[in-house]
C-alpha positions in Angstrom: 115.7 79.6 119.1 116.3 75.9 119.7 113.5 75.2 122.4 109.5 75.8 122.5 110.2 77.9 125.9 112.4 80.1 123.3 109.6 79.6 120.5 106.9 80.7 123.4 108.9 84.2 123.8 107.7 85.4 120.3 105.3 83.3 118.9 103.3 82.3 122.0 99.9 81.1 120.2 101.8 78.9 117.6 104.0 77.5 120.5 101.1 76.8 123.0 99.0 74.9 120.0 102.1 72.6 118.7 103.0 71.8 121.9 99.1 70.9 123.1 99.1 69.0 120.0 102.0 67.0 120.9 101.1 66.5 124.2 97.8 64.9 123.1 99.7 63.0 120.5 97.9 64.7 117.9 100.3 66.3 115.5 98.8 67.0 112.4 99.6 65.5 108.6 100.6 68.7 107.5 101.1 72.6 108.6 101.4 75.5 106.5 103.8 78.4 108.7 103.4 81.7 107.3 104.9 85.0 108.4 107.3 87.5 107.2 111.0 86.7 106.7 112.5 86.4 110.6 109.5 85.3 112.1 110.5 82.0 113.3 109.3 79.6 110.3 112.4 77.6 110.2 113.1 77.7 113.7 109.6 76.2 115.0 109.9 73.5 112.1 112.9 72.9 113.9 111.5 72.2 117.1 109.0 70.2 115.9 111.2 67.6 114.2 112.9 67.7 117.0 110.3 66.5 119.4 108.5 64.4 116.7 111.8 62.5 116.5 113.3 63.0 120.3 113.4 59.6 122.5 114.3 61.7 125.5 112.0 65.0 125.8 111.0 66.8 128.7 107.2 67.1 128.3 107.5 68.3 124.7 111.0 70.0 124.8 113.2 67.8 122.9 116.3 66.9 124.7 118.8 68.7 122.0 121.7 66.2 122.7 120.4 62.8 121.8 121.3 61.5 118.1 118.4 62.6 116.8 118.1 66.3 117.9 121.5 66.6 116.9 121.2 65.3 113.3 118.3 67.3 112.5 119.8 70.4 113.9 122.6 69.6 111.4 120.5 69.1 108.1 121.2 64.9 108.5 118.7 63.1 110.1 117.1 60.5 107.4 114.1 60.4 108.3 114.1 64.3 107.7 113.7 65.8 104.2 114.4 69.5 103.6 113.6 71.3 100.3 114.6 74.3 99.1 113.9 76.3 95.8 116.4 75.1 93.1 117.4 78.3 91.6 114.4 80.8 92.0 111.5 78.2 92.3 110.9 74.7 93.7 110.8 72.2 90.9 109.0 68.7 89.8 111.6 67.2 90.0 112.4 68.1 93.5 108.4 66.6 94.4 109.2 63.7 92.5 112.4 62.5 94.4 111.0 63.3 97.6 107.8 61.1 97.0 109.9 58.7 95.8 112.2 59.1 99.3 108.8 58.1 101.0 108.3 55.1 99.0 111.4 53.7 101.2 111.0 52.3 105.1 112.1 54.8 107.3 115.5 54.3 108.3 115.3 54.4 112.0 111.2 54.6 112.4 108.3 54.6 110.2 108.3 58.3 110.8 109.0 60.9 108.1 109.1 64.7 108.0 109.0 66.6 105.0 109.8 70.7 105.1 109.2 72.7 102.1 111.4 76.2 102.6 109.5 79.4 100.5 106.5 76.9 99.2 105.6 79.9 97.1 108.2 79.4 95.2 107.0 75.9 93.9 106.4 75.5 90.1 102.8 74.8 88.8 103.7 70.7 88.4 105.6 70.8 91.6 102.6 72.2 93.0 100.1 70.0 91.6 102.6 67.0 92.2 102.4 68.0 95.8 98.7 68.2 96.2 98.5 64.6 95.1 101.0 63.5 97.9 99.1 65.5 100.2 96.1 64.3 99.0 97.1 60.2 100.5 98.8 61.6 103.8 99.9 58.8 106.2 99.6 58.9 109.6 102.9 58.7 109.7 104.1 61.7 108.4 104.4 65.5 108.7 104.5 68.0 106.1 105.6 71.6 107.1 105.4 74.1 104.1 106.6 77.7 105.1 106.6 80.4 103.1 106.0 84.6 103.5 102.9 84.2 100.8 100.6 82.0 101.6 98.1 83.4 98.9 100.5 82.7 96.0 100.0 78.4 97.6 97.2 76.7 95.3 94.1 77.0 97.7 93.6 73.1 97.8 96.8 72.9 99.1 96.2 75.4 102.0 92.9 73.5 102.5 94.9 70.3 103.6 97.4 72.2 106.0 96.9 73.3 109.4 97.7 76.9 108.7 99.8 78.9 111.5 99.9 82.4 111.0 103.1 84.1 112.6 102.8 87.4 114.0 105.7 90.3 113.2 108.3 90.6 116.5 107.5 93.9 118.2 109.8 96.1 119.1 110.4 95.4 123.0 110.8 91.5 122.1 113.0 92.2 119.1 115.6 94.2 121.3 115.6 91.8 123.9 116.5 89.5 121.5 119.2 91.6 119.2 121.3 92.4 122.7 120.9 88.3 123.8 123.2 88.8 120.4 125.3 91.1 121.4 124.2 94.6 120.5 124.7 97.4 122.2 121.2 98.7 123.7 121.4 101.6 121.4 122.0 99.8 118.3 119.1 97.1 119.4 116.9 100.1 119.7 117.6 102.2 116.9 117.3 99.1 114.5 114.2 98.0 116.0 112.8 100.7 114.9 113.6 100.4 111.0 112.7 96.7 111.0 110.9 93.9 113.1 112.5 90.9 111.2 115.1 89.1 113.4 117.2 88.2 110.6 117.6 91.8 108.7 118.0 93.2 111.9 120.8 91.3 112.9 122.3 91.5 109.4 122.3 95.5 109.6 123.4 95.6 113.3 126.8 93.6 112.3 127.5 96.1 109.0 130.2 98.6 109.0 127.8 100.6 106.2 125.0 100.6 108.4 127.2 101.8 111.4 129.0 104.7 108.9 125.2 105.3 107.7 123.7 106.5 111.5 127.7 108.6 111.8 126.5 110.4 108.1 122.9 111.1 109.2 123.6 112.7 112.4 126.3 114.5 110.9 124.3 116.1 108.1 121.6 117.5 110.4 124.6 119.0 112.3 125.7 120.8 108.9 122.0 121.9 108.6 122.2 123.5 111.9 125.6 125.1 112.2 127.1 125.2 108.8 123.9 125.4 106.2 125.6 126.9 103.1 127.9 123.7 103.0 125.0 121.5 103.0 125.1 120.6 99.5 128.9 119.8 99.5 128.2 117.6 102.2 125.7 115.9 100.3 127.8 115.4 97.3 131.1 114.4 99.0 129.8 112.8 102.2 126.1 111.2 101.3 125.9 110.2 97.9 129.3 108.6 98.2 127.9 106.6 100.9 124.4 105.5 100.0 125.1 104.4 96.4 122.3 102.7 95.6 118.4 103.3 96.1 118.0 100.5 98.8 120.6 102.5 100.4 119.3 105.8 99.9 116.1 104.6 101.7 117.7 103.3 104.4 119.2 106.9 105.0 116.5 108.2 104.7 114.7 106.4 107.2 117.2 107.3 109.6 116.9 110.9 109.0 113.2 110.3 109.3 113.9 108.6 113.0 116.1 111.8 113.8 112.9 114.1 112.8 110.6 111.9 115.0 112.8 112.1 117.9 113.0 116.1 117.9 109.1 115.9 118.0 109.3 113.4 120.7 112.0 116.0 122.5 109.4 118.6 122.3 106.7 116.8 123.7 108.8 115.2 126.5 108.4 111.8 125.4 112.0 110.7 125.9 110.8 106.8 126.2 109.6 107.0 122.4 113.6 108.5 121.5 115.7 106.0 119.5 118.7 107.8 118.8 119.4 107.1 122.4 123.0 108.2 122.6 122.3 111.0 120.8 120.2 113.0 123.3 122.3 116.1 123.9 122.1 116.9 120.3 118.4 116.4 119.8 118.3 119.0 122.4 120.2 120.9 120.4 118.0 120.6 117.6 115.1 121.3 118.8 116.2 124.3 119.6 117.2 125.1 116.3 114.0 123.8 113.9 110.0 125.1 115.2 107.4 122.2 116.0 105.9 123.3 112.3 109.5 123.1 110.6 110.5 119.7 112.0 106.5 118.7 111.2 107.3 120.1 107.3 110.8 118.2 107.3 108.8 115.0 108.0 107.3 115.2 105.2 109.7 116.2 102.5 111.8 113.1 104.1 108.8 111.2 103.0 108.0 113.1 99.7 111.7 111.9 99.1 111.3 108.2 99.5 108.3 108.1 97.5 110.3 110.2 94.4 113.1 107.0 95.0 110.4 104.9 94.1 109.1 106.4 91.2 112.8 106.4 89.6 113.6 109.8 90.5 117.3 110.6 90.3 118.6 109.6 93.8 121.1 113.2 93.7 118.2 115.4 92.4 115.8 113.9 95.1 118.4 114.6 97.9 119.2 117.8 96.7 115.9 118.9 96.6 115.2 117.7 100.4 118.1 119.4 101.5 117.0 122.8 100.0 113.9 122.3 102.2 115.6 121.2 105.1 118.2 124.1 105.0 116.8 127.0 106.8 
């Protein structure tokens, strides 16, 4: 997302209100950006150091090929200062330099943007050392903090910000935009329907795992239908091998939970609402083999399983004791 037109597509509120403000030349001292991880937070910074900075915009699109659009989209401009948490928190130190950075003429203009990546990550000094700065803003500068917590920011810091809330991509926009990437229409929807973050969702769409993950799923509710006294050995040579660790073993376990949903969705003929897509001939098959009330009861053991994974049940005993319910 390099453009507002782009920013418009998933953010439209937050788009139409920095662009107004730029239009009217009234770009506020300092913004606070805060949405969950794949949003757009560093993307719509982006854009607007761009057209803060951009001799040659179109309205308020910057130009993306001029010196300055170029050097910002690079991490280089000067007159640009990026921080990011040193470690697992943003430091003093880190406040200290870039107020001192500020004390200096700008190198190209008198104009200076500061962005502050996961603010909630900023130490109690760096925090208080930040108020203070934000506390003598000039006119000629722009502070964007953007973070995923905006309730762990000191208060009188999200007093002084313009705050911009960022809403969660839905699903329609996010598979638009994961086949724009290059995933198959399949993948875009299947994965769409596990996470609305941009970033995660591209991450799992590009993993061999994840692929192998959906192959294991579909093939264990096959076992469950045809072959139900080798459940178990599937589980044990096949599953566990596979999803190793918890974060894994919810992540199958969401899938299966999408397979369940889309056999209720085949009985009630609501074939838009399927997201195994390319799996359609054997949801038919499955509905034929589990009732309404058993694919109803193995939505919930599915469930009852992920919340055992989170109270530290042993991953095998939690599968194994799903299975038993879901064998027939």
């Amino acid at each position: 997302m390099k453009t507002w037109s782009d920013i418009a597509s998933i953010q439209p509120l937050v788009a139409r209100m920095l662009t107004n403000s730029l239009a009217k030349q009234r770009v506020s001292h300092a913004y606070l950006f805060q949405g969950n991880r794949g949003t757009g937070k560093k993307a719509i910074s982006m854009v607007l150091a761009k057209s803060i900075f951009c001799r040659h915009k179109s309205g308020e699109e910057p130009c993306q090929q001029c010196k300055d659009c170029q050097r910002i989209e690079s991490g280089n401009h000067p007159d640009v200062h990026w921080i990011i948490p040193d470690g697992q928190s943003i430091k003093k130190e880190q406040i200290l330099h870039l107020q001192k950075e500020f004390t200096y003429t700008g190198m190209e203009s008198n104009q200076k943007v500061y962005i502050i990546e996961d603010a909630e990550k900023m130490t109690a000094n760096a925090s208080n050392r930040l108020l203070k700065f934000l506390e003598e803003p000039s006119k000629q500068t722009t502070a964007m903090l953007l973070t995923s917590n905006s309730q762990a920011i000191l208060q009188t810091i999200r007093s002084r910000c313009q705050i911009m809330g960022l809403k969660p991509l839905n699903a329609a926009n996010l598979q638009r935009q994961l086949q724009e990437e290059g995933l198959s229409p399949s993948n875009a929807r299947l994965i769409s329907a596990l996470t609305n973050n941009i970033t995660e969702a591209l991450e799992i769409g590009h993993d061999d795992w994840f692929a192998n993950a959906r192959k294991i799923v579909v093939q264990l509710t096959e076992v469950l239908q045809s072959k139900p006294e080798e459940a178990m050995l599937f589980i044990n040579n096949q599953w566990m091998p596979h999803f190793k660790e918890r974060q894994q073993m919810q992540r199958g376990l969401d899938l299966l939970l999408l397979w369940f949903k889309d056999i209720v969705y085949s009985f009630v003929d609501n074939e838009e609402a399927i997201v195994f897509i390319n799996e359609k001939d054997k949801l038919s098959q499955a509905s034929l083999h589990w009732s309404k009330q058993e694919t109803t009861d193995a939505l919930q053991r599915i469930l009852e399983a992920k919340r055992k994974l989170e109270q530290n049940v042993h991953p095998a005993l939690a599968m194994e004791q799903l299975t038993l319910h879901l064998k027939r």
